[in-house]
C-alpha positions in Angstrom: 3.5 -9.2 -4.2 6.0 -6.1 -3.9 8.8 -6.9 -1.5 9.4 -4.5 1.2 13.1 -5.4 1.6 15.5 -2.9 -0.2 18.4 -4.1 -2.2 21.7 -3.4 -0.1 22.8 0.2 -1.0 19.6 1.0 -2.6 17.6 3.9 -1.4 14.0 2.1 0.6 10.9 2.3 -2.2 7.6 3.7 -1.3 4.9 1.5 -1.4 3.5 0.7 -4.7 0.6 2.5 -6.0 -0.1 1.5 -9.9 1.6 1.0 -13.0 5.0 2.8 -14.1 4.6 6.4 -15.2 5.4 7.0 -18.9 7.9 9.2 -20.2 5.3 10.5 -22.4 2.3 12.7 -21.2 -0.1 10.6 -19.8 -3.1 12.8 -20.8 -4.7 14.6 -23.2 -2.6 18.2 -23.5 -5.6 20.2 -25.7 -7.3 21.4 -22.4 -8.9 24.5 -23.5 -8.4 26.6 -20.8 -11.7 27.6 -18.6 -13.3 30.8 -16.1 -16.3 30.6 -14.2 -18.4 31.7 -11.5 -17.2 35.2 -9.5 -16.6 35.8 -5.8 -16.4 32.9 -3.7 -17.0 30.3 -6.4 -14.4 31.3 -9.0 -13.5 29.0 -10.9 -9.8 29.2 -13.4 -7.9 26.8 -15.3 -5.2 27.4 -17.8 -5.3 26.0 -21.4 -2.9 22.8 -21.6 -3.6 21.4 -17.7 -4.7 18.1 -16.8 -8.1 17.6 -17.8 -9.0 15.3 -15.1 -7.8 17.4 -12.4 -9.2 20.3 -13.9 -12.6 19.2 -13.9 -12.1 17.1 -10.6 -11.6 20.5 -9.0 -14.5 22.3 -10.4 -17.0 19.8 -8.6 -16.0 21.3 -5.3 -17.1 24.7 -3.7 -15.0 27.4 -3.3 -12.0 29.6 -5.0 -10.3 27.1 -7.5 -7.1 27.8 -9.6 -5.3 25.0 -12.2 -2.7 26.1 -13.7 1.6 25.5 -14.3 3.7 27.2 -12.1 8.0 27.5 -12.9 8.4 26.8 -9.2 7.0 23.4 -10.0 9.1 22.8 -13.0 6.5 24.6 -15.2 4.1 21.3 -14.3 0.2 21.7 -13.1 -0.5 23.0 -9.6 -3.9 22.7 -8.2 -4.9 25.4 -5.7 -8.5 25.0 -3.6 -10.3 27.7 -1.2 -12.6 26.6 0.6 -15.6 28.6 1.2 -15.6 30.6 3.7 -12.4 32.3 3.8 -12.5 35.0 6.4 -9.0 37.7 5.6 -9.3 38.4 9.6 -8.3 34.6 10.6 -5.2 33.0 10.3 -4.8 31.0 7.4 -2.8 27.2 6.9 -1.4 26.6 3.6 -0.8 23.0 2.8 1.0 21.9 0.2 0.3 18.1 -0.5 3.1 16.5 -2.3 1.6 13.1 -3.7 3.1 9.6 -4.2 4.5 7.3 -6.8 1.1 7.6 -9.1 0.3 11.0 -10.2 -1.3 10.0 -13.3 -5.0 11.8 -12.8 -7.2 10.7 -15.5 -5.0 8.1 -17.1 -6.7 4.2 -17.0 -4.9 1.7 -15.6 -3.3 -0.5 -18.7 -3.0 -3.7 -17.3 -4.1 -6.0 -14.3 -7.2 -6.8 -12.2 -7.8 -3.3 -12.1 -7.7 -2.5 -16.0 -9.3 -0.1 -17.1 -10.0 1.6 -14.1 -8.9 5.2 -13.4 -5.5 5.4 -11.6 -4.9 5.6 -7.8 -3.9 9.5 -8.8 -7.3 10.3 -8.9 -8.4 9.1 -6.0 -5.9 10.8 -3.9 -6.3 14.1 -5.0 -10.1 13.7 -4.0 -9.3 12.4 -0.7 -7.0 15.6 -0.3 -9.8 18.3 -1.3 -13.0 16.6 0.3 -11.2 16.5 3.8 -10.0 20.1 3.2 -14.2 21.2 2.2 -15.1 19.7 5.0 -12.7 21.0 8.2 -13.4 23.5 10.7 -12.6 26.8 9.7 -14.0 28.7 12.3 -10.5 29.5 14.0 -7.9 29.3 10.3 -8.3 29.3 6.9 -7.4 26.4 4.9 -5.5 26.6 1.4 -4.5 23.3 -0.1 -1.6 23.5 -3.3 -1.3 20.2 -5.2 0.9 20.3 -7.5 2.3 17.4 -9.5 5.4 15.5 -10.1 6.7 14.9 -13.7 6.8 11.5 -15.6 10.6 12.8 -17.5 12.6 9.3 -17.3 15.6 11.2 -16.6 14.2 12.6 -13.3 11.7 9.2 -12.4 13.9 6.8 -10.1 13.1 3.3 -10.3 12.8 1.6 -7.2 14.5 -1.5 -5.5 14.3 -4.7 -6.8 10.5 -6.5 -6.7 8.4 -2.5 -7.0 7.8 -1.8 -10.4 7.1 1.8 -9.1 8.6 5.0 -10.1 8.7 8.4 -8.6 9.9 11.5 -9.3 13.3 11.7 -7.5 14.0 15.7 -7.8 10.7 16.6 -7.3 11.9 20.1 -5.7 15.3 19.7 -5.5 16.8 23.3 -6.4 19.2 23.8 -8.2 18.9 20.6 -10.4 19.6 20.7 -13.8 19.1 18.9 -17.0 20.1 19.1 -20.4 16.8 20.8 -21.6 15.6 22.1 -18.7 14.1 25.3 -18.8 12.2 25.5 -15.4 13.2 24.2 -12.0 11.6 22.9 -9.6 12.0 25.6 -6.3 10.2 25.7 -3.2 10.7 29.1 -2.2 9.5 30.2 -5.9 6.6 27.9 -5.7 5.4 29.4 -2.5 5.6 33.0 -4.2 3.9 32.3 -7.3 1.0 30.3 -5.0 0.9 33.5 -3.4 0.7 35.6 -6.5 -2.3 33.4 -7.9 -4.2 33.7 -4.6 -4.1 37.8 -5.1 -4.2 38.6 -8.2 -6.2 35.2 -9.8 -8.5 34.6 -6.7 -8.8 37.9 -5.1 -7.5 37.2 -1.8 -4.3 38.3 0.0 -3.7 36.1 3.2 -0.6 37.9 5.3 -1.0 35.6 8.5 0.2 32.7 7.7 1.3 28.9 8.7 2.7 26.6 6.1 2.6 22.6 6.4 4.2 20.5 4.2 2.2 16.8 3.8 4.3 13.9 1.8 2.5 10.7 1.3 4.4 7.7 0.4 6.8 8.7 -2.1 5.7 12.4 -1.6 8.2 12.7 1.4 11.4 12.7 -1.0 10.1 16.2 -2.4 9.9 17.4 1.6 13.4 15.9 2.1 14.7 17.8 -1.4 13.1 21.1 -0.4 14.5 21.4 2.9 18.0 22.2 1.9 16.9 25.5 0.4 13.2 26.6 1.2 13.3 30.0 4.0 9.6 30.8 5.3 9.0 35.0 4.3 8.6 36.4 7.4 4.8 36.4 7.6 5.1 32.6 8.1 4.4 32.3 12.0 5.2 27.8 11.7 6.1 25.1 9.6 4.4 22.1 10.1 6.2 18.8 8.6 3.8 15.8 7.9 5.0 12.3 6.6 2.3 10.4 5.7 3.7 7.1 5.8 6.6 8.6 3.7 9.5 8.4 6.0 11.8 5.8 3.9 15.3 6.0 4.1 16.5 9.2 5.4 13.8 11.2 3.8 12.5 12.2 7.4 16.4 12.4 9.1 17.4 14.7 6.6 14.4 17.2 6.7 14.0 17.3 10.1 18.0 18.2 10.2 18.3 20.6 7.5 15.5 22.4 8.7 16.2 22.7 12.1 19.9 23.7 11.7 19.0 26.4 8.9 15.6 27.7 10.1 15.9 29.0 13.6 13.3 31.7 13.4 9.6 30.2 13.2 8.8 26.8 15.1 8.6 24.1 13.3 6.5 20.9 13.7 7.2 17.3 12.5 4.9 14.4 12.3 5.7 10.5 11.5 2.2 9.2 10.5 3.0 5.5 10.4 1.6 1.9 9.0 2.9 -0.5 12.1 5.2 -3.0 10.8 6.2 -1.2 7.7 9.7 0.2 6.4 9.0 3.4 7.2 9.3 3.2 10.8 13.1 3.2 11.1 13.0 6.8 11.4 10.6 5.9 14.4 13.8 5.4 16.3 16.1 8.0 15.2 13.6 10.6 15.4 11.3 10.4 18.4 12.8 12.0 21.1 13.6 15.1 19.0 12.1 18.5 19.8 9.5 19.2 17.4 8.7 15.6 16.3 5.5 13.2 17.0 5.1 10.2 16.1 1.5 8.8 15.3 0.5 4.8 14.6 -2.0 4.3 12.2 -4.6 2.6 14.7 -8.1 3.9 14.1 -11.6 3.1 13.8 -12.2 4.3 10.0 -10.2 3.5 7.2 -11.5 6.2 4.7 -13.2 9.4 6.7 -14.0 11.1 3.7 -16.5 8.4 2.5 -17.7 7.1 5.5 -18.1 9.9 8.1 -20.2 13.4 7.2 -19.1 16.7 8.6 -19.9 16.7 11.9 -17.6 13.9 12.8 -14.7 15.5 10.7 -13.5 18.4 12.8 -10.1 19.8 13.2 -9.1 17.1 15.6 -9.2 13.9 15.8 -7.9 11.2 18.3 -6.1 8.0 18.3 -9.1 5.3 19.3 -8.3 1.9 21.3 -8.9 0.1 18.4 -6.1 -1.6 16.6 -7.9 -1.7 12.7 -4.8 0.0 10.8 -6.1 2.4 8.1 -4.8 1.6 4.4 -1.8 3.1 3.3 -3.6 5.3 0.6 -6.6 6.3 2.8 -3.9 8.3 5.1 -4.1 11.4 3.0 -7.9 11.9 3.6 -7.5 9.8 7.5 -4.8 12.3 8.5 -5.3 15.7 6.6 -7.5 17.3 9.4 -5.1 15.9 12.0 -4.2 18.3 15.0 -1.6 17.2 18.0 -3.2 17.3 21.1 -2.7 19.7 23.5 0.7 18.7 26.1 
């Protein structure tokens, strides 16, 4: 069993997901590179991506992109339009920062689930069925996954008892190392997602919010980013959203570096949390902030995006009175369609 109780001094570990990430590439690197389809089902990879998420991504519908961005660290960025896109609506840009297991395609080495494909996968479905299957009547919906490196020198291990690592600059500017070439930079990420959406996809969205979603150990990269990412000034919002991924002072430092250096869009957070686990310490130092909500993890499905078809999975959804907790990996597909209610 992992303990849940952080060595004194130690930064507090996200839950564990699989096994430790390797140093070395954890998938085949000969990708060939691939184009298809035109209009509203193009289709692009890049030579030398992911396999697994490349293909993953081509079994949905819409305008698809894979491909390495600097503003990532020069590591693979997913990028999904969903059909429908409509250039007079407004249009919400997620980027979905995943936790400790990023390792799409790679079997699991060891264990009761050997063999098995890692959790990685599995997220990064949950992530682009919910967006397929939301709303859009009233916004667009663009979802950016890019993903974290396995570089030892960058992957923190985690207190005593979690055998999990994560990527602990994940978009830290400004962070060097000796052989870096590319750093990881939110505010070059977000202009190089831009330039793939115009000049790879053919659209040019100018209205625009931007939400940030961290799950598990995804909310250290929303934590690095906020002490240098500005919105352009065709960003109307920022939306904040830890999924379960307010450890430590992940979610205390966000919320105050971007409120005291971004005064000129709104911005929204939200504390989606397991009752009863570590991350709701920041449950008491953030909840009567302006800007933040705090959401339990009480609900009557555990997976939406298996169990529930499209007619049930609209823009909002609300807190039910029953007390079944949704699993801590089924909050990215639970949670992506989430919308506050109206005050």
């Amino acid at each position: 069993m992992v303990s849940e109780t952080p060595v004194p001094g130690a930064e507090p570990a996200p839950a564990a997901e699989s096994a430790p990430l390797s140093a070395d590439s954890p998938y085949r690197t000969d990708y060939p590179g691939k184009k298809t389809g035109s209009d509203e089902t193009l289709f692009v990879a890049e030579a030398g991506v992911n396999p697994t998420l490349a293909d993953t991504l081509e079994k949905v519908e819409g305008l698809r992109w894979v491909g390495k961005l600097a503003g990532n660290g020069g590591r693979d960025v997913a990028i999904l339009v969903p059909p429908g896109y409509n250039p007079d609506l407004p249009t919400e840009v997620v980027y979905h920062f995943h936790g400790s297991d990023h390792t799409i395609g790679m079997k699991v080495p060891k264990g009761g689930s050997k063999g098995k494909l890692s959790v990685g996968e599995d997220r990064f479905s949950q992530v682009i069925s919910a967006a397929e299957i939301r709303d859009r009547s009233k916004r667009n919906v663009i979802v950016v996954y890019p993903l974290s490196t396995t570089n030892a020198t960058r992957v923190l291990k985690s207190h005593s008892g979690n055998t999990h690592y994560y990527d602990n600059n994940w978009m830290k500017a400004g962070y060097t190392q000796k052989g870096d070439e590319k750093l990881d930079n939110m505010n070059d990420l977000h202009t190089q997602t831009m330039t793939v959406l115009q000049k790879q996809l053919g659209i040019n969205p100018t209205n625009i919010d931007i939400t940030f979603k961290g799950h598990s150990a995804g909310g250290k990269p929303l934590m690095n980013l906020s002490s240098s990412f500005t919105p352009p000034s065709n960003v109307g919002k920022l939306r904040f959203d830890f999924l379960d991924a307010s450890y430590g002072n992940w979610a205390d430092t966000c919320y105050r570096q971007m409120t005291t250096r971004v005064v000129q869009v709104p911005i929204e957070f939200n504390l989606f949390l397991i009752p009863g686990a570590i991350t709701n310490a920041s449950v008491r130092r953030l909840q009567n902030k302006q800007g933040v909500h705090v959401e339990k993890a009480n609900v009557t499905y555990a997976d939406l995006v298996t169990r529930y078809k499209s007619t049930l999975m609209e823009a909002k959804y609300t807190k039910a009175s029953s007390k079944k907790r949704v699993a801590h990996g089924d909050l990215n597909a639970t949670y992506f369609n989430w919308e506050r209610s109206p005050e």
